[in-house]
C-alpha positions as CSV (number, residue, x, y, z in Angstrom):
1,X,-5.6,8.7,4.4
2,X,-3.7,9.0,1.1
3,X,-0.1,9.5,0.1
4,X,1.3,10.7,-3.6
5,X,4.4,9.6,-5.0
6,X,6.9,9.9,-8.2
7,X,7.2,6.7,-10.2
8,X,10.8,7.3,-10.9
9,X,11.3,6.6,-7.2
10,X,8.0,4.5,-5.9
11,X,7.8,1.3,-7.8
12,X,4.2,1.1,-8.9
13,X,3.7,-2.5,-8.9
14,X,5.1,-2.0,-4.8
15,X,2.3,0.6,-4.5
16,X,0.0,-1.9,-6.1
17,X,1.2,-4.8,-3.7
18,X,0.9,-2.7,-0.8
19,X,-3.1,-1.7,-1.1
20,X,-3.5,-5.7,-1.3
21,X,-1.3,-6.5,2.0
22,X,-2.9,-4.0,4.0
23,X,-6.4,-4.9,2.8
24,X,-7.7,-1.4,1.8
25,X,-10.2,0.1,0.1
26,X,-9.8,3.3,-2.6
27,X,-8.9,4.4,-6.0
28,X,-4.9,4.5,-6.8
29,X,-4.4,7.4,-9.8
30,X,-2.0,7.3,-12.1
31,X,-0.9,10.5,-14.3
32,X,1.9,10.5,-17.3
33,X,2.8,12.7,-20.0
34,X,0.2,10.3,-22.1
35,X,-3.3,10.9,-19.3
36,X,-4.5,9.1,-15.9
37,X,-5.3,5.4,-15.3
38,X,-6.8,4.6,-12.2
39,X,-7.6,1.2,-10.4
40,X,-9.9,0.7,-8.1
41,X,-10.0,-1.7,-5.0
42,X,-11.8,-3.2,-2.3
43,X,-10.3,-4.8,1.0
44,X,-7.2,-5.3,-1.2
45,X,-8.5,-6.7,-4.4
46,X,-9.2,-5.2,-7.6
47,X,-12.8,-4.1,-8.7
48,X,-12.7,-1.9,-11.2
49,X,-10.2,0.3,-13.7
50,X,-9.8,3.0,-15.9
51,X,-7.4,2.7,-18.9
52,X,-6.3,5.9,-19.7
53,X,-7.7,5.5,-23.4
54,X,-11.3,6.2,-23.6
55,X,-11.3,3.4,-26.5
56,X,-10.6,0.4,-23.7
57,X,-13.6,0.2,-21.5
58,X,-14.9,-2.8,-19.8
59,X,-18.2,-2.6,-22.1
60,X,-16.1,-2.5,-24.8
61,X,-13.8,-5.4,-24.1
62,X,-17.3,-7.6,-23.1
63,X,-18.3,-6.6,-26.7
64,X,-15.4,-7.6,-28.6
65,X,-15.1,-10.9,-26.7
66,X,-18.7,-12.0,-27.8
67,X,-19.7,-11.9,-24.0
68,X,-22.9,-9.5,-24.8
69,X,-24.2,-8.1,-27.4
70,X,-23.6,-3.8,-28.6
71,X,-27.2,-3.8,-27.9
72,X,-27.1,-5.4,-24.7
73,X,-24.6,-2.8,-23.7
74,X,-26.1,0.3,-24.8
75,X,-29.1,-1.1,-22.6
76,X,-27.0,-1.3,-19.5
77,X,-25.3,2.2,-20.0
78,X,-29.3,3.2,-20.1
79,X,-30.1,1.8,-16.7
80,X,-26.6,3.4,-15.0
81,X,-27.9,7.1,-16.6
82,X,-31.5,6.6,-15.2
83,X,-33.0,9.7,-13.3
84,X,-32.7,8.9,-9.2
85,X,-31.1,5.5,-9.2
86,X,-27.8,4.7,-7.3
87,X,-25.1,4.4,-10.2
88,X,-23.1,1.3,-9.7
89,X,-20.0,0.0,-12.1
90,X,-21.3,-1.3,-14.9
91,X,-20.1,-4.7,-14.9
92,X,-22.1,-4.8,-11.6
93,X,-24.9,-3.9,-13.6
94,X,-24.4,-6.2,-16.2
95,X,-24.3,-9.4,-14.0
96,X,-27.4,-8.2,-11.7
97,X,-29.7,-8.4,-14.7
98,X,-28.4,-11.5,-15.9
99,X,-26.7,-9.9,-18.8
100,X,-23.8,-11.5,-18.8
101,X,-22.1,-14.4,-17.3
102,X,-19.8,-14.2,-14.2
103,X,-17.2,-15.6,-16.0
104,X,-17.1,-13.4,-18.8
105,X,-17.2,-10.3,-17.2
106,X,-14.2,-11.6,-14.8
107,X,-12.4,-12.2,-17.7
108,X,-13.3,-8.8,-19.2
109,X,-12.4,-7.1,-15.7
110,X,-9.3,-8.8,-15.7
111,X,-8.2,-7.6,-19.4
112,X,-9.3,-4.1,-18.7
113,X,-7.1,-4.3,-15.5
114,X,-4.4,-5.9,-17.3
115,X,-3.8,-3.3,-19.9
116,X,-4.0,-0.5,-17.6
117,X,-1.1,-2.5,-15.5
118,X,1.0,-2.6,-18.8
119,X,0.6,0.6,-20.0
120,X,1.9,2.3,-16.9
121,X,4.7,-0.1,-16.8
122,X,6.2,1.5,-19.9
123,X,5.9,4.6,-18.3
124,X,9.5,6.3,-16.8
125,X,8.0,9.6,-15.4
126,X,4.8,10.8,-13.5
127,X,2.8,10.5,-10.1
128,X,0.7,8.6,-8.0
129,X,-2.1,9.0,-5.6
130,X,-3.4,6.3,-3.4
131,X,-6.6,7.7,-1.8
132,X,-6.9,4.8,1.0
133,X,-10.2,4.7,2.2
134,X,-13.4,3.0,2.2
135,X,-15.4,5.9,-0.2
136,X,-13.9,6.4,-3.6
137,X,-15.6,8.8,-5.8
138,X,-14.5,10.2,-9.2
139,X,-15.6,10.2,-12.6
140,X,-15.5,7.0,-13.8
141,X,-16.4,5.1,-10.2
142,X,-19.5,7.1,-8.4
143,X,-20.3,4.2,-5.9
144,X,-18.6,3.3,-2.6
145,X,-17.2,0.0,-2.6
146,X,-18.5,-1.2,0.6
147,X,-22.0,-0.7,-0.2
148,X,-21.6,-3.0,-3.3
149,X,-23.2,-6.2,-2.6
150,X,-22.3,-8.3,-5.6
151,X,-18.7,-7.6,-7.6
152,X,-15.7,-9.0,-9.5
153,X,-12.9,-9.2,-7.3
154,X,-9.7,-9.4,-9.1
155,X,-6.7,-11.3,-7.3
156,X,-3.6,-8.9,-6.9
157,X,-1.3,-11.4,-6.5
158,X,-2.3,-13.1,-9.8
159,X,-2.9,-10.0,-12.0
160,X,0.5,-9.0,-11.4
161,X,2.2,-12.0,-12.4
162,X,0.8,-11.9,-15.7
163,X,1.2,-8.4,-16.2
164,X,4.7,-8.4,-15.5
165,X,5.3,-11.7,-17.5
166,X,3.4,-10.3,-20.7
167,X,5.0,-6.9,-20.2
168,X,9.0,-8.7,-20.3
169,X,7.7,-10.6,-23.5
170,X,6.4,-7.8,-25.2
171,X,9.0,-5.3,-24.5
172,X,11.8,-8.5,-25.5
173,X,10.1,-8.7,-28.8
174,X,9.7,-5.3,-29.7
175,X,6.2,-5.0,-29.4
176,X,6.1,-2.0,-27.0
177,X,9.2,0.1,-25.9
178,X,9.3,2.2,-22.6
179,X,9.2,5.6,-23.2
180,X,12.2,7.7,-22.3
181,X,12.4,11.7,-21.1
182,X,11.8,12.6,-25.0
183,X,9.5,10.2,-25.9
184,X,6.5,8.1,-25.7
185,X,5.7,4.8,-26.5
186,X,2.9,3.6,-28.7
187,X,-0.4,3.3,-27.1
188,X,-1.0,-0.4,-25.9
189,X,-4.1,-1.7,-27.2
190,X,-5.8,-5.2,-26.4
191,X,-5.0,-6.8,-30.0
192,X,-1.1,-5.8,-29.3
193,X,-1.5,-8.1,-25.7
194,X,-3.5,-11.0,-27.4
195,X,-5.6,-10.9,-24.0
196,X,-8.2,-13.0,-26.0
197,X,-5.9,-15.8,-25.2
198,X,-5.5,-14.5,-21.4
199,X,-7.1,-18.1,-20.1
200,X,-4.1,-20.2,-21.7
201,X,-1.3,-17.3,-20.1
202,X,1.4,-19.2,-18.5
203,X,1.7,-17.8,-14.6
204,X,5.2,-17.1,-13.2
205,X,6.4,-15.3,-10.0
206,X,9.2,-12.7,-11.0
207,X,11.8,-13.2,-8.3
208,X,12.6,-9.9,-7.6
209,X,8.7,-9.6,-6.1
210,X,9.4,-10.9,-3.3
211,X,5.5,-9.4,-1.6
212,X,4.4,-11.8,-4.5
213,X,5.4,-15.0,-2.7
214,X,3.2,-16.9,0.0
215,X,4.4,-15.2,3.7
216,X,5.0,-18.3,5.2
217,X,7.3,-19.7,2.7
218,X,9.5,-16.5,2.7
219,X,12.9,-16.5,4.8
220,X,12.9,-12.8,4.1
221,X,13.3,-10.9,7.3
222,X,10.6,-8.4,8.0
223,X,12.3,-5.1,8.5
224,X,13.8,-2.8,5.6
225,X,16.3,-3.3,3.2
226,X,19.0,-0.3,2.4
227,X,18.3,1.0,-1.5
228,X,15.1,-0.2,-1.6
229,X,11.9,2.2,-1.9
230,X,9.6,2.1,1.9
231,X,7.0,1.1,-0.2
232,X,8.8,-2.4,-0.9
233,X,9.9,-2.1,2.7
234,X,6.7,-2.0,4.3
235,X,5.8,-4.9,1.9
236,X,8.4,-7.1,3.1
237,X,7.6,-6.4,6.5
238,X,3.7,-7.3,6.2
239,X,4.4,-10.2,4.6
240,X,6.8,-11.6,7.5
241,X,4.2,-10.4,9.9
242,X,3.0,-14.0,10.2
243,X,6.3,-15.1,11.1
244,X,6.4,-13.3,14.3
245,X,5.0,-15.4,17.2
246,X,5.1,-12.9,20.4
247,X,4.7,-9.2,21.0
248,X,8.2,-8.8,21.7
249,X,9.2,-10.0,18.1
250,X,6.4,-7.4,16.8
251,X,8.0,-4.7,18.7
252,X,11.6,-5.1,17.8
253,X,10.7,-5.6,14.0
254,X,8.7,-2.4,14.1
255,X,11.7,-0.7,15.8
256,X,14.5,-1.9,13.3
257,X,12.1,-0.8,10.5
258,X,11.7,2.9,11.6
259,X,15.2,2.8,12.4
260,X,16.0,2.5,8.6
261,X,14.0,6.1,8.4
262,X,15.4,7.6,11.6
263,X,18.9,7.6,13.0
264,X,17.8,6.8,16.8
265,X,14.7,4.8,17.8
266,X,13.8,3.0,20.9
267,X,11.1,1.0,22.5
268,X,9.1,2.5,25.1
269,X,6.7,0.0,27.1
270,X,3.9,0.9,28.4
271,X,2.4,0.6,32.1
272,X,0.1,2.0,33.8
273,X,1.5,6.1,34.0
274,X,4.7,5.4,33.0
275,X,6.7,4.1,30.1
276,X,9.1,1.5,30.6
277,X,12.5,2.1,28.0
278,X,13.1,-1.0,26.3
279,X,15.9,-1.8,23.5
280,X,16.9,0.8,20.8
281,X,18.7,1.8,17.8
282,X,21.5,4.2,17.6
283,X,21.5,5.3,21.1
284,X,23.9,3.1,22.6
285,X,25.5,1.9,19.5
286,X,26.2,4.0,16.7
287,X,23.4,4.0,13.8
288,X,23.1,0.8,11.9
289,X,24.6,-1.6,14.3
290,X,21.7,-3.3,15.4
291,X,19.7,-3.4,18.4
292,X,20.9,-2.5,21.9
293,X,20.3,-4.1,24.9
294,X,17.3,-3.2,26.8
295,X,17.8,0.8,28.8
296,X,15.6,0.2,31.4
297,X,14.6,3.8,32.9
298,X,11.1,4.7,33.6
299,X,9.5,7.4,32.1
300,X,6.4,8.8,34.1
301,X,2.9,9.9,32.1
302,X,1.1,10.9,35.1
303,X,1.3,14.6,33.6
304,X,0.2,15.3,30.1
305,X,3.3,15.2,26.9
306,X,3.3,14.2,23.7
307,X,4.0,10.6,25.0
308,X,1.0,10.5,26.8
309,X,-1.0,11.7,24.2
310,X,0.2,8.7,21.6
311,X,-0.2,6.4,24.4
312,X,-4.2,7.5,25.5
313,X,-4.8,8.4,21.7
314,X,-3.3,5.6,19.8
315,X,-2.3,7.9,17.1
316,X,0.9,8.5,15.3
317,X,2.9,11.7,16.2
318,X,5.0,13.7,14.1
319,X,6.5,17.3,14.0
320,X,8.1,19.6,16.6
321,X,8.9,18.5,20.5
322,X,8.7,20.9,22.9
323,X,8.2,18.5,25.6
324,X,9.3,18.8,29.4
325,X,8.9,15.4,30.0
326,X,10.5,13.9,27.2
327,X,13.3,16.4,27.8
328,X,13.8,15.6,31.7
329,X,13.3,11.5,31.8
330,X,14.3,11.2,28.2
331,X,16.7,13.2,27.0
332,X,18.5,13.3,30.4
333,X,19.2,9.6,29.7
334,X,20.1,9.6,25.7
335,X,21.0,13.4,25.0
336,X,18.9,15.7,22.9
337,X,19.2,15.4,19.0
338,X,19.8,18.7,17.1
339,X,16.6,19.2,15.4
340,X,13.5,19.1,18.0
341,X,11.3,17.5,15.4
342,X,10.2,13.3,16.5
343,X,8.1,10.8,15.7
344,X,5.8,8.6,18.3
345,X,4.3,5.4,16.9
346,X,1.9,3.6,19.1
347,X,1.3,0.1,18.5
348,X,-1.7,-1.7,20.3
349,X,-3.4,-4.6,21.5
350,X,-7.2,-5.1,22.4
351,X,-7.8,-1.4,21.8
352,X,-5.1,-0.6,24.1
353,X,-1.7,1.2,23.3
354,X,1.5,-2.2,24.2
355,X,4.0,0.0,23.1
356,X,5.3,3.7,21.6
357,X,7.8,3.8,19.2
358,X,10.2,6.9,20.1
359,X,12.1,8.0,17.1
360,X,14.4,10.8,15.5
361,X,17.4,12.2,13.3
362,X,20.1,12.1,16.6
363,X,22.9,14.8,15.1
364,X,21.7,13.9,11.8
365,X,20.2,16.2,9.0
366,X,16.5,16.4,8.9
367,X,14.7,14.2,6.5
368,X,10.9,14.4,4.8
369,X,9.5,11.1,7.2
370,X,6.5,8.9,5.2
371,X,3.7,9.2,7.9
372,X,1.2,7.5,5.8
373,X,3.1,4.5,5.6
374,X,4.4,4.2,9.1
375,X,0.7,4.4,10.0
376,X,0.2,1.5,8.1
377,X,2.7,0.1,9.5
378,X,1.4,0.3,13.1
379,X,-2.2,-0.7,12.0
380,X,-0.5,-4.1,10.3
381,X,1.8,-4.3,14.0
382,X,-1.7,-4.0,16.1
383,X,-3.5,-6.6,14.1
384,X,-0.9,-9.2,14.3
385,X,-0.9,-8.7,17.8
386,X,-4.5,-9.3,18.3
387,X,-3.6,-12.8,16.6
388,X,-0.8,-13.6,19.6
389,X,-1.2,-15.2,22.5
C-alpha cells in the first residue's frame, strides 16, 4: 500500500508521525525543486536515510565524528560491493564486524536522519510517497527490513522533537531561510546544525504536535478536526485509540471520523446474514450535528452485494454502487444520494468482520476520498479491538 501527497497541503512531519503510530515498514520519498531525501523505517522506527546531498552520508558523518577511521570505511563499502553476498545498510555492516561502536553509529544514524528532517522542513513545494510495506527496495536501501537481524532503530517521537526545535532556532537566527516559489534556500550542511553537540540538545514537545504527546495523557478526542490535513486526523485518532474501552466507543469514533470525509455515514452491525443499522451521521440530522440515535432496520446478506462482500472479505470498498440490496433495505430507509459512488469500511475482531462502516456524499458534490488512510484507519480500529474485552 502506498499513498503520494503535496507538501503544501500534507504536513510532512504528520506523514512522518503517522508511519510511527501505525507501526509500518517502508521507505517515505521526498522530492523538491533541490532533489529526493528518503527515510527509511521499520515497524514504525527509523533505520536508515538518504540526505538528498550526496556529500552527507552516514559513512561520512562516522568519519568526521572520529567514530572509524576513512580506512575503516572504504573497507566496509568493500564488503557491501562483494560478488554474491546479500547487501545490507552499511551501518549494519559496520557494527557486525565490530567496526564501530553501537553508540556511535546511533549517533551518526541519528544526525544523518536529523538533517534530512531539516532540510525538507525548509521546503514550501514538492511531493511525497509513502510506500507502506514490509519490502523496501531502491537505490540507496537494497535489503528488506524484516530480514535485518541487528539495526539502529531511531525513535520517531524523539527525532522530531529535536528536529523541529533546531529547525525554529536556526530559522530565528538566520541561519537557514525557507525557500519561497522563486527561491531556494542554502543547502543545510552538518557544521551549520552543530549536530556534534547533538548529545547535549535540549528536548522539547512543540505544542501544536499533538501525535507527539504520550496517548494516555492526551484529552484530545479521537476523531477529526475541521482545517486540519487527514493525515493529522488519523494521528489524533490513533493516538486516543487507547482511550476507548468497548467496541461500541471503537465504532462510533470510526464513524464520526469518516463522517468528516463523507456527508452521511452510518453504523451497520453485523449478525449472522444480516446487518443490524446502528447510529449515523447526517441521515437523521443534517451534516455535522453529531451522531443520531440508533436506526434500527435490518439489512439481510443472505444474497450476495457489495455489503456482503466487505463483510465476508474484510476489505475496504470504494467506487460505484449498483447494488439491489443496498437500494431496497437501504436506501428505502435513508433515500438515495445523488452520486452512486460509496464507501464500506469493515472493521473486525478475532478475524471476523464487528462492523461495516456505510458512507457517502448524501446531495453533496463528489469528493477525491483517501482510501489509503481510511484503511489504516480500520487496521488501527481492529487491533484495538482485539485488546477489549
Amino acid at each position: 500500500m502506498s499513498f503520494s501527497g503535496d507538501l503544501e497541503h500534507l504536513p510532512i512531519v504528520d506523514v512522518i508521525q503517522l508511519m510511527h503510530s501505525t507501526r509500518n515498514s517502508g521507505i517515505l520519498h521526498i522530492s523538491g525543486r533541490k532533489g529526493e531525501s528518503q527515510l527509511v523505517f521499520k515497524k514504525g522506527y527509523i533505520v536508515g536515510a538518504s540526505h538528498l546531498n550526496n556529500g552527507i552520508r552516514i559513512g561520512d558523518i562516522l568519519v568526521s565524528h572520529g567514530a572509524i577511521t576513512e580506512d575503516t570505511l572504504q573497507e566496509a563499502l568493500g564488503i557491501q560491493h562483494t560478488p554474491g553476498g546479500h547487501r545490507q545498510p552499511l551501518i549494519v555492516t559496520l557494527l557486525d564486524r565490530g567496526m564501530v561502536e553501537e553508540r556511535d553509529a546511533y549517533a551518526a544514524l541519528r544526525s544523518l536522519i536529523e538533517l534530512t528532517l531539516i532540510e525538507v522542513l525548509t521546503w514550501r513545494k514538492g511531493m511525497f510517497t509513502l510506500e507502506a510495506s514490509d519490502e523496501t527496495t531502491n537505490d540507496e536501501f537494497k535489503y528488506y527490513p524484516n530480514e535485518i537481524q541487528r539495526e539502529i532503530n531511531v525513535d520517531v517521537q524523539g527525532i522530531l522533537m529535536d528536529a523541529l526545535r533546531i529547525f525554529d532556532e536556526k530559522v530565528r537566527d538566520g541561519e537557514i531561510t525557507i525557500e519561497d516559489e522563486n527561491e531556494v534556500g542554502d543547502d543545510i550542511t552538518a557544521d551549520l546544525l552543530g549536530l556534534d553537540a547533538i548529545d547535549q540538545l535540549e528536548r522539547k514537545i512543540p505544542g501544536v504536535y499533538q501525535g507527539l504527546a504520550d496517548p494516555n495523557g492526551t484529552t484530545a478526542r479521537p476523531s477529526a478536526k475541521k482545517g486540519v490535513s487527514v493525515v493529522r486526523q488519523l494521528n489524533d485518532f490513533i493516538a486516543g485509540l487507547p482511550l476507548l474501552t468497548t467496541p461500541q466507543s471503537v465504532a462510533r469514533s470510526v464513524l464520526q471520523f469518516v463522517n468528516e470525509l463523507l456527508p452521511r455515514a452510518l453504523i451497520l452491525v453485523a449478525r449472522d446474514n444480516e446487518a443490524i443499522a446502528d447510529r449515523a451521521c447526517g441521515i437523521q440530522t443534517s451534516f455535522g450535528n453529531g451522531v443520531d440515535e440508533p436506526l434500527g432496520f435490518h439489512i439481510p446478506l443472505g444474497q450476495p452485494s457489495l455489503l456482503q462482500q466487505a463483510l465476508r472479505t474484510g476489505r475496504i470498498y470504494c467506487g460505484p454502487c449498483a447494488d439491489d440490496i443496498i437500494d431496497t433495505y437501504l436506501y428505502r430507509k435513508i433515500g438515495a444520494p445523488s452520486d452512486a459512488s460509496v464507501l464500506i469500511l469493515p472493521v473486525k475482531r478475532h478475524n471476523k468482520t464487528l462492523f461495516l462502516i456505510y458512507a457517502d456524499f448524501g446531495k453533496q458534490e463528489l469528493q477525491p476520498v483517501p482510501v489509503e488512510l481510511l484503511d489504516m484507519l480500520a487496521e488501527q480500529a481492529t487491533l484495538r479491538m482485539e485488546t477489549i474485552h
